[in-house]
DRENROTI-290022 format. One record per residue: x, y, z of N, C-alpha, C in turn. Coordinates in steps of 0.02 Angstrom, whole numbers, padded with zeros to 5 digits, always signed. Layout:
residues N
XYZXYZXYZ ...
***
This chain:
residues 326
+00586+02978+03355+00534+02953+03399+00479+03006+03406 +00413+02970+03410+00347+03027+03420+00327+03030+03478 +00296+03058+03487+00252+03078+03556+00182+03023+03548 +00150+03003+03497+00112+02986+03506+00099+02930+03432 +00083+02871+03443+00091+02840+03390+00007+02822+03353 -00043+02832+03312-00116+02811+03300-00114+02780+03237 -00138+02711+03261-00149+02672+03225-00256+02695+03180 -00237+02670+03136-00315+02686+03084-00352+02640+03056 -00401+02615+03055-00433+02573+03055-00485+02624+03008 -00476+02615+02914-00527+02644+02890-00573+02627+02848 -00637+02640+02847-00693+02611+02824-00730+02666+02777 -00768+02657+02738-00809+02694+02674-00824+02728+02714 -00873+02724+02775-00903+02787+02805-00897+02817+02879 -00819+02781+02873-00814+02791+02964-00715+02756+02968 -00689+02788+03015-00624+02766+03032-00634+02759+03092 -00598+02701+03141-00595+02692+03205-00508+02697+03200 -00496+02754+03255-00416+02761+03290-00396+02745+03342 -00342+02737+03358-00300+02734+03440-00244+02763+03442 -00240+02798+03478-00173+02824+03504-00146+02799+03572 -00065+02781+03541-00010+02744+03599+00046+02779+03627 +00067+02786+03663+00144+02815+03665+00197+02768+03658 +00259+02810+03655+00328+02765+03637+00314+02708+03670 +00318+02683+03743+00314+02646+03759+00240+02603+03752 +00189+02610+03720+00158+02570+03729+00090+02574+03745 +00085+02628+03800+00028+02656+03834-00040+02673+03784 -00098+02633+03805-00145+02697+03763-00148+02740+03793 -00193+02809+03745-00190+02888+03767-00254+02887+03750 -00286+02859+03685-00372+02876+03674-00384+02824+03626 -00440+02820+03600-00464+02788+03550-00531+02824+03517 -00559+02828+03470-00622+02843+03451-00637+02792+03384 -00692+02834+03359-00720+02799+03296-00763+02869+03273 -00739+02876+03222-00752+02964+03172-00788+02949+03110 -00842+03005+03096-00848+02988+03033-00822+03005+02998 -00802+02990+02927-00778+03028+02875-00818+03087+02828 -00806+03115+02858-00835+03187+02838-00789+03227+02855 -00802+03287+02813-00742+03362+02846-00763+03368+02932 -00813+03360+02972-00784+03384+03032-00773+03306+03078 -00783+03243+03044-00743+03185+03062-00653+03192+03053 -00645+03211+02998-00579+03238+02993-00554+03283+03039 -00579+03337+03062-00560+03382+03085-00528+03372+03177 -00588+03344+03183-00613+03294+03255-00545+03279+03259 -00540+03227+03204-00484+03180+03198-00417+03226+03192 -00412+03261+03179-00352+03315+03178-00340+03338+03221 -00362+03383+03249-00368+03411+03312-00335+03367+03392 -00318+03288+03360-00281+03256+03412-00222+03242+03416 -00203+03263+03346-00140+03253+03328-00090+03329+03302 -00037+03301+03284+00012+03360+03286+00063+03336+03237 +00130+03386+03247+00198+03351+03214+00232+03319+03259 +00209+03297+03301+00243+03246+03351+00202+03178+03369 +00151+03176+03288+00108+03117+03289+00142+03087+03222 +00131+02997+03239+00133+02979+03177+00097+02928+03181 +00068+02912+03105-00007+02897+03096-00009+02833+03035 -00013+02775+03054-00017+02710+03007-00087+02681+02987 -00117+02679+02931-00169+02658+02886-00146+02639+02850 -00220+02574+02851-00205+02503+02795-00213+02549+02698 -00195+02514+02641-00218+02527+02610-00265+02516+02574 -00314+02542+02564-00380+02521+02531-00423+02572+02485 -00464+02579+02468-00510+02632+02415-00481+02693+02440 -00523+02704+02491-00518+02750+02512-00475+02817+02544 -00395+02762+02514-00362+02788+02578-00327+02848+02553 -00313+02845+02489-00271+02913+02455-00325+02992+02479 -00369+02999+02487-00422+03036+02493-00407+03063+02554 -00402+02983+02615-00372+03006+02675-00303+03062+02692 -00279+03010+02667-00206+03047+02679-00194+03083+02643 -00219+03119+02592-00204+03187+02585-00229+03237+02621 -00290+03239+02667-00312+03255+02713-00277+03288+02772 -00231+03207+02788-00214+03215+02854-00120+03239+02849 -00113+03195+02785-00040+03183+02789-00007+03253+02805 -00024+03343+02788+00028+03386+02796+00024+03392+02874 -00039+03368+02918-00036+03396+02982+00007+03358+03023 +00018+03307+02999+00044+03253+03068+00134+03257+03028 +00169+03222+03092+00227+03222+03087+00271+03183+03025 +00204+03105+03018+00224+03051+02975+00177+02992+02988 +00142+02982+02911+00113+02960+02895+00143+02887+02852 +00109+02828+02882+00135+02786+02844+00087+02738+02814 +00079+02720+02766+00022+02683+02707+00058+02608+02703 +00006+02573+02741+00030+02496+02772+00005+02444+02706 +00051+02406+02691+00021+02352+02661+00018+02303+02676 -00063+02285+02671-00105+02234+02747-00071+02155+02693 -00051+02149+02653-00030+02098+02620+00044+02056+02663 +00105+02096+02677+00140+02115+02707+00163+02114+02770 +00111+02177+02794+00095+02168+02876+00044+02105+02921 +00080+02066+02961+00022+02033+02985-00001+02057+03041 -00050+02098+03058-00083+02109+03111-00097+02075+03141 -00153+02007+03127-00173+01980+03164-00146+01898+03191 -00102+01893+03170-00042+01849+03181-00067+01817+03248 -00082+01779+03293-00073+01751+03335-00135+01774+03367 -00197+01803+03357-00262+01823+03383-00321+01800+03355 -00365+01786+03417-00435+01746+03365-00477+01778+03357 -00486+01854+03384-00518+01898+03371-00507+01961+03316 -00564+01989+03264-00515+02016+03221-00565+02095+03224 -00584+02125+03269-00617+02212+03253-00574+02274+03233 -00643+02309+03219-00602+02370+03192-00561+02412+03244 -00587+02410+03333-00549+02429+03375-00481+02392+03373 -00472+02328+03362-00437+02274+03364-00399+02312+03321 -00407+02303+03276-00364+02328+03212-00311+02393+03227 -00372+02430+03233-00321+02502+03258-00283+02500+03322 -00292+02471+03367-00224+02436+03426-00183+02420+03376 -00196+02367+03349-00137+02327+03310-00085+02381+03275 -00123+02415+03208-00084+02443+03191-00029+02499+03227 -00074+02508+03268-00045+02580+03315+00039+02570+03339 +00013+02485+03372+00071+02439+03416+00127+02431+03363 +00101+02419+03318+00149+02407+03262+00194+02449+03233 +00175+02523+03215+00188+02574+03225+00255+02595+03257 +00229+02577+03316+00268+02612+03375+00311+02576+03372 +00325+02508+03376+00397+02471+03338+00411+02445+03294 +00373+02501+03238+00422+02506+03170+00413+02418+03142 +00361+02387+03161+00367+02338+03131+00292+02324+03077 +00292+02368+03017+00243+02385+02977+00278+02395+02917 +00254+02365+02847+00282+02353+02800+00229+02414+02758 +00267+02473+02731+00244+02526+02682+00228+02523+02629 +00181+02565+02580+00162+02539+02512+00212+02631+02472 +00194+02632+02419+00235+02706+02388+00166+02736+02387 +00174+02806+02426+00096+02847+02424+00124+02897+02361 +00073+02884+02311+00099+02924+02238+00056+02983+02255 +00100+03021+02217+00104+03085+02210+00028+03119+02156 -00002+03179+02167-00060+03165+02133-00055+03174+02067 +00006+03195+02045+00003+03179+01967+00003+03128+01933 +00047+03080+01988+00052+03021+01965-00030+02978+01958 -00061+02994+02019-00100+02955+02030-00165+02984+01963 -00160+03042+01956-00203+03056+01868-00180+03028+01827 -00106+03006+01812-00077+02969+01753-00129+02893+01741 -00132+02867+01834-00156+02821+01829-00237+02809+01808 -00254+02862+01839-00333+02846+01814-00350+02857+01758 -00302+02882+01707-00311+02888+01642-00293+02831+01625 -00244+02805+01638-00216+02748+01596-00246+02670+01605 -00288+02670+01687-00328+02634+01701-00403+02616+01662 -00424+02694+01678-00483+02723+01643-00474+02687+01558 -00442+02693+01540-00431+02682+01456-00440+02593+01463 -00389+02579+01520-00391+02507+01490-00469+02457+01529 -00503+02467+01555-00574+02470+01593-00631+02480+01518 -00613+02538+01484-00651+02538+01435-00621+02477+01357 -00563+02470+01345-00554+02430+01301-00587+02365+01333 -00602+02350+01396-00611+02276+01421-00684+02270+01411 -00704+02322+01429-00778+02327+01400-00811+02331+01339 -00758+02343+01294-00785+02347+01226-00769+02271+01212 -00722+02257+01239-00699+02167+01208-00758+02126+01226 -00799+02124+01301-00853+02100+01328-00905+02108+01300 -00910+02180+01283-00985+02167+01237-00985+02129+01146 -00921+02150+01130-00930+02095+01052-00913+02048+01065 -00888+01999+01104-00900+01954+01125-00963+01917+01152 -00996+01941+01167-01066+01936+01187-01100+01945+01141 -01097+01978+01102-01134+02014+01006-01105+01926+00972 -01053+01918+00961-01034+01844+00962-01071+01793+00968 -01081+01771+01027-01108+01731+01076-01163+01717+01029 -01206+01781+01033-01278+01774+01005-01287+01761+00925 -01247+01798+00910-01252+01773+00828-01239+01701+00803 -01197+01686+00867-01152+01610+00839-01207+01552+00839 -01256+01593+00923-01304+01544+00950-01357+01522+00890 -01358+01564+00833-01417+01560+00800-01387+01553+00731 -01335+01513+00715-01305+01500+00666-01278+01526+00602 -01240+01593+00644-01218+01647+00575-01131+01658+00612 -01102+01618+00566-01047+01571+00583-00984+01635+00561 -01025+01685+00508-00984+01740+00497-00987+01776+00555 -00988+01798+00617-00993+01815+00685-00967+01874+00657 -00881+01882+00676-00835+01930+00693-00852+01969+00622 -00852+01928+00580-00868+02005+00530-00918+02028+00543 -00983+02006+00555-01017+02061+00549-01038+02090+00604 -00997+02079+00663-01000+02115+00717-00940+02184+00691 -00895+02146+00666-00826+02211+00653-00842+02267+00611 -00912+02245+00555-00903+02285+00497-00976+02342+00521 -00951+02395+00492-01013+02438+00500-01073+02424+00460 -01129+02404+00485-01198+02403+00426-01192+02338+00421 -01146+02303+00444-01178+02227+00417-01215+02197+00459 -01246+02209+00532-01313+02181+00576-01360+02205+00558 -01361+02273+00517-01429+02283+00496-01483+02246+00466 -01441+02190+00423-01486+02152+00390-01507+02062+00421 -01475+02065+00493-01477+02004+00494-01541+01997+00526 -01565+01925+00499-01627+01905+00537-01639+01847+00607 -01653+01879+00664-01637+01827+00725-01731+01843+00748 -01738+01780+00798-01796+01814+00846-01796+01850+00866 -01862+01872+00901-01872+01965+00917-01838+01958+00997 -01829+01915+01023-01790+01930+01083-01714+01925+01105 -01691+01882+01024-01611+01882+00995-01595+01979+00978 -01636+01973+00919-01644+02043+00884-01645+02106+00947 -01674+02089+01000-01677+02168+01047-01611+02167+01085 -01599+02092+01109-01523+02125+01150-01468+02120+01105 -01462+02090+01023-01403+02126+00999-01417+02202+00975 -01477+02233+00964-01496+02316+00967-01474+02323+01031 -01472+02331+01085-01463+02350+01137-01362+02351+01145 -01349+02288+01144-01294+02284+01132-01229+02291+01106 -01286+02352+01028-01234+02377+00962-01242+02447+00983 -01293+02458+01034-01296+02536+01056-01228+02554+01114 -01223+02503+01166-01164+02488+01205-01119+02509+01188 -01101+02458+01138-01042+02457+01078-01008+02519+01063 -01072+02553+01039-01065+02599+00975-01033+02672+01048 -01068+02670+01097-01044+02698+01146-00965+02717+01198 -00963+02647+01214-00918+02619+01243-00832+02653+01177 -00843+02624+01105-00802+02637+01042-00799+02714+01062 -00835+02747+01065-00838+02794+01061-00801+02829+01108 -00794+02826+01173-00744+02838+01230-00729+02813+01231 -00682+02737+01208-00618+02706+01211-00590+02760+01160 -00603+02793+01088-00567+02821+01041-00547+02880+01073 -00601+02905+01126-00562+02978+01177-00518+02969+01203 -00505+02899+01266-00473+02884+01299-00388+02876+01267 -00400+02853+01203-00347+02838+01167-00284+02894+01169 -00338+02954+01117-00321+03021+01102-00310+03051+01181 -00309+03046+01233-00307+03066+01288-00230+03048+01335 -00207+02987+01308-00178+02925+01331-00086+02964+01278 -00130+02947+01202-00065+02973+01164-00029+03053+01177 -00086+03086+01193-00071+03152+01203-00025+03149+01273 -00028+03130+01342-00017+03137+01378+00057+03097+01373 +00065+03048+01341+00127+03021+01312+00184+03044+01287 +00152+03089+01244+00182+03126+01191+00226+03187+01221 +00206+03208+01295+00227+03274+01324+00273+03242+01395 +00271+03182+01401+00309+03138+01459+00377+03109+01443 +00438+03157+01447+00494+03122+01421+00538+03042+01429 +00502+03036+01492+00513+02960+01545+00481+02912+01481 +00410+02920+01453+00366+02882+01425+00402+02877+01340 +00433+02935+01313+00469+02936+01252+00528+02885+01254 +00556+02888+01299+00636+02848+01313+00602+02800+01319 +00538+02746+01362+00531+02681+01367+00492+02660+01296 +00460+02711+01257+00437+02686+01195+00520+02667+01132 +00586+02662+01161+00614+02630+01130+00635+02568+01145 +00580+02523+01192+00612+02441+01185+00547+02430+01161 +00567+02373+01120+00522+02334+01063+00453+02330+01116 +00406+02338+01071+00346+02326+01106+00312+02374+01130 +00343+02425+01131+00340+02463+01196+00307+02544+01150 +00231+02535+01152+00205+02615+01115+00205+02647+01167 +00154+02701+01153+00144+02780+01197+00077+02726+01252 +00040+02686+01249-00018+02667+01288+00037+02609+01338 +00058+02567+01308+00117+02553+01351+00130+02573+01418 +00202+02614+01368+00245+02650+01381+00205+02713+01462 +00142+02724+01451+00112+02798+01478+00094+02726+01536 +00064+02667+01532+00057+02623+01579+00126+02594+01643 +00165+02596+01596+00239+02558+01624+00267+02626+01683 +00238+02698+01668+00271+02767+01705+00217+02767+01755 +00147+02773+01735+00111+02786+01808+00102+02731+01827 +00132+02703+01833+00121+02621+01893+00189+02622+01935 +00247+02625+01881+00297+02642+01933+00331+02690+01969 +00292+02740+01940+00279+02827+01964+00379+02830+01980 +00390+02828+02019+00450+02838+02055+00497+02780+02045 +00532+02751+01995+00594+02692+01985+00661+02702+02050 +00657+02753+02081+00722+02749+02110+00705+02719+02200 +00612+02679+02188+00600+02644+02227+00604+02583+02247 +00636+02547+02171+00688+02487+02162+00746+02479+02162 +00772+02451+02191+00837+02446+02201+00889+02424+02141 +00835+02371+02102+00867+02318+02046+00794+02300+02001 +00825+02289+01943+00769+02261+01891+00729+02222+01917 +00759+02169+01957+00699+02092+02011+00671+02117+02063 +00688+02181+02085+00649+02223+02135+00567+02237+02092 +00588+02264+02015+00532+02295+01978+00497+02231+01958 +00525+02180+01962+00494+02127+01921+00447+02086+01988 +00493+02071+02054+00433+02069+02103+00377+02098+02117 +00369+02175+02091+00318+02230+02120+00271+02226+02047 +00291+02184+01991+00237+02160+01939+00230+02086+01954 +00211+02064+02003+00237+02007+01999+00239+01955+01941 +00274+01952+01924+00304+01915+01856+00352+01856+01876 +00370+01856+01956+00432+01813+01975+00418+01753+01998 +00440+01693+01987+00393+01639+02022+00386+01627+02104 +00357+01593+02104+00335+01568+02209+00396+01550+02209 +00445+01537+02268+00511+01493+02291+00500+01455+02343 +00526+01414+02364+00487+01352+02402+00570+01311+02402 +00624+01347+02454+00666+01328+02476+00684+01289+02561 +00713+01238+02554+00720+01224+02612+00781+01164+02611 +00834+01188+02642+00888+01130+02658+00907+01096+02608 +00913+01153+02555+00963+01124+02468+00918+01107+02432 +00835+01102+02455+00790+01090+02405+00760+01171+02365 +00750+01178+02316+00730+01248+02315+00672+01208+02238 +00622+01245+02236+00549+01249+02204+00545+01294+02177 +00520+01306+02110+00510+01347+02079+00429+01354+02071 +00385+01385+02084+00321+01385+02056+00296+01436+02001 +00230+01438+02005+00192+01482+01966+00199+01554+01979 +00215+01613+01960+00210+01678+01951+00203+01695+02030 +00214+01747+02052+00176+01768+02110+00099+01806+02092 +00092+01845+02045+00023+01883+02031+00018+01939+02087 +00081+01969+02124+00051+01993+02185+00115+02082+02146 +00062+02122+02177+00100+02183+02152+00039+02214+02105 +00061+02260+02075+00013+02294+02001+00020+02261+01948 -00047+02237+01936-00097+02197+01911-00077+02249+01832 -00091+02301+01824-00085+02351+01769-00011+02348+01755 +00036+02343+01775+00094+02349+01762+00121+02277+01723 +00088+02241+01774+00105+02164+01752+00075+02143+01685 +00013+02183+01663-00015+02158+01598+00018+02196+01551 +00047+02257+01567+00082+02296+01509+00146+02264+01505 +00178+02257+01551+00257+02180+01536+00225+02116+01485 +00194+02105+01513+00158+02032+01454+00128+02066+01371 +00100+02126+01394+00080+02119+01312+00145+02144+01273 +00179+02177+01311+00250+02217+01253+00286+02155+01256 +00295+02086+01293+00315+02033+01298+00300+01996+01212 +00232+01997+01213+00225+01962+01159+00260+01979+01096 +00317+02040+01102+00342+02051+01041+00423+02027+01037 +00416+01977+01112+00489+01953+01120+00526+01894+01078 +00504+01862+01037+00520+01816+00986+00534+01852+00940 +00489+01919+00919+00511+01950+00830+00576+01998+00863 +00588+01999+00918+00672+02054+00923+00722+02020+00890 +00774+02066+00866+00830+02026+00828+00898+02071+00855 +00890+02046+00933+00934+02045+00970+00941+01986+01019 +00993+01987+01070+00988+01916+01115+00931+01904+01158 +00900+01936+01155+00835+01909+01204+00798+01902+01151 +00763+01905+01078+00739+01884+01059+00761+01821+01029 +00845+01796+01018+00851+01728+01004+00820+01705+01078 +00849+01721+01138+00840+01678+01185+00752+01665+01195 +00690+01711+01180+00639+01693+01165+00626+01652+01125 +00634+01650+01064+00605+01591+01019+00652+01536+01061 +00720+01532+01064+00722+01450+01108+00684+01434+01168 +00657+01478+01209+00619+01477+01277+00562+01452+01238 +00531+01481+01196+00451+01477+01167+00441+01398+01140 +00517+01368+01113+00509+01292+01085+00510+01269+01132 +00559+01286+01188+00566+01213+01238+00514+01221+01292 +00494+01278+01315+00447+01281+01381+00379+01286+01344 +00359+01328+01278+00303+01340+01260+00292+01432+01277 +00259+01465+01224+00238+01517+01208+00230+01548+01257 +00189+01547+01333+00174+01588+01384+00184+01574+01411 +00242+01519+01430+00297+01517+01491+00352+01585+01447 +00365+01560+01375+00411+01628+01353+00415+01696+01380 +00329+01713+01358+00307+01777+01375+00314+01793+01424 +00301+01775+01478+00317+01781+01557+00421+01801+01566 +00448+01743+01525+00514+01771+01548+00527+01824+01510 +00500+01841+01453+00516+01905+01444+00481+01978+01486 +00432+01962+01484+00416+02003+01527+00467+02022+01574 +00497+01976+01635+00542+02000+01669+00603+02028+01645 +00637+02006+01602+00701+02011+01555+00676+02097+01552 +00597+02124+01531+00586+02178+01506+00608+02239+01575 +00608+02237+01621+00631+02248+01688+00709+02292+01675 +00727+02243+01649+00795+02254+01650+00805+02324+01581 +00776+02306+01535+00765+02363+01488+00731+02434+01508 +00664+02422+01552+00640+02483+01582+00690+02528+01636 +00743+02490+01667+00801+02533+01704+00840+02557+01640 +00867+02513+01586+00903+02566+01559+00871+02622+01531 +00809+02600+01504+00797+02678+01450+00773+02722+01502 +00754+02715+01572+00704+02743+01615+00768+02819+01613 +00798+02760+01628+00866+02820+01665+00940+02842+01590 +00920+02842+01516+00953+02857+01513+00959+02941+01500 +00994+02950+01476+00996+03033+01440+01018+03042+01368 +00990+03098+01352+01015+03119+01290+00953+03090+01248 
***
């Protein structure tokens, strides 16, 4: 038990707080900017006999490394999870920080995993990389678009091949935004091929990431995706624990012997969940039992209902190699 419980309410250029005691009581409230002596402000009220709940959002890793060694315990809320505003028609940022505070104080606030900052560089690399492949797909696609628009039906080659737009002939206002657009290109290629070399290297020296590059599918860009997303595995209990937190698992829609199966949840890491689906797609060519059981999934349900159950099935593979030895 704390002495003092503050709920956080935080914003790009400003946090609004409250502080409660065990029982309930407020003690203060403000609204700080975020700056070093908003921080400080903000420090200066608290102790190791504070503990301190914020939603998660942009901003918040920044926060709490800030605050997290001073206070007693810090907890990183997920507003998905938590319902704050459950039964209120009013929704402010003072509002908010009561809420959380109250919530707090009886422990009835659902936590997210605050990664560690190595982890969290794994991620911005591995993010970073895949942000730039999406952008290179968007702009030749768009290089596409325009060539197709004006009837040069060979598109993809001569978007793919080096020197072959040089010679094509479009209008001068076709002609300037695919120049503009091969400059992008030529850019964008250019730091996706860093990102790559950045991605393999960092792979290559991660023994967690070596052991998961042995289930099918599964390279160093992967593999370096599947480790900084789940930073910490011994935060699942079970493979359907990991497979909920990608959500890969369907909606359930039970009631009184009726039970529903729906569509995917989509809720969890978004990055994690696309690296299960693409090493997925290599679940028909395995020539073990999950790849018979894929190709029969792929005839009777169809190809990306397959992919999806492998994906989860893949869950079960990332605990063994995560954790084995030798």
């Amino acid at each position: 038990m704390f002495k003092h419980y503050i709920g956080v309410d935080l914003h790009q250029a400003f946090f609004h707080a409250c502080a409660v005691t065990s029982g309930g009581e407020r003690v203060w409230e403000d609204r700080f900017p975020r700056t070093a002596e908003g921080l400080a402000a903000f420090l200066a009220r608290g102790d190791h006999e504070t503990a301190v709940a914020v939603e998660a959002s942009t901003p918040t890793w920044h926060f709490a490394d800030a605050i997290g060694p001073r206070v007693g315990e810090l907890r990183i809320v997920d507003p998905v999870k938590t319902k704050l505003k459950a039964g209120y028609a009013a929704k402010t940022d003072r509002l908010d920080a009561r809420r959380l505070a109250d919530a707090l104080r009886r422990d009835s606030i659902v936590g997210i995993y605050y990664p560690p900052p190595a982890i969290r560089e794994l991620r911005e690399l591995c993010r970073g990389r895949h942000a730039l492949v999406q952008t290179r797909t968007r702009v030749i696609q768009r290089l596409r678009a325009i060539l197709l628009r004006h009837g040069l039906v060979e598109a993809q080659r001569l978007v793919q091949r080096d020197g072959c737009l040089d010679t094509v002939v479009l209008p001068p206002r076709a002609l300037a935004s695919v120049a503009a657009l091969r400059r992008v290109l030529a850019l964008v290629r250019e730091e996706a091929r860093h990102a790559d070399e950045a991605v393999r290297q960092a792979a290559s020296t991660d023994p967690i990431v070596r052991r998961l590059q042995a289930i099918p599918g599964v390279g160093p860009v992967l593999g370096l995706m599947v480790r900084a997303e789940i930073g910490d595995l011994a935060r699942f209990p079970t493979p359907g624990h990991l497979a909920s937190y990608a959500g890969v698992v369907p909606r359930v829609d039970a009631s009184a012997g009726r039970v529903h199966y729906g569509r995917i949840t989509r809720r969890g890491s978004p990055w994690l969940r696309w690296a299960l689906v693409e090493a997925a797609m290599q679940g028909p060519r395995r020539r073990d039992p999950i790849g018979r059981w894929a190709r029969r999934l792929a005839i009777r349900k169809g190809a990306m209902k397959a992919r999806i159950a492998v994906a989860r099935a893949l869950c079960d593979d990332v605990f063994h190699h995560w954790n084995a030895r030798g």
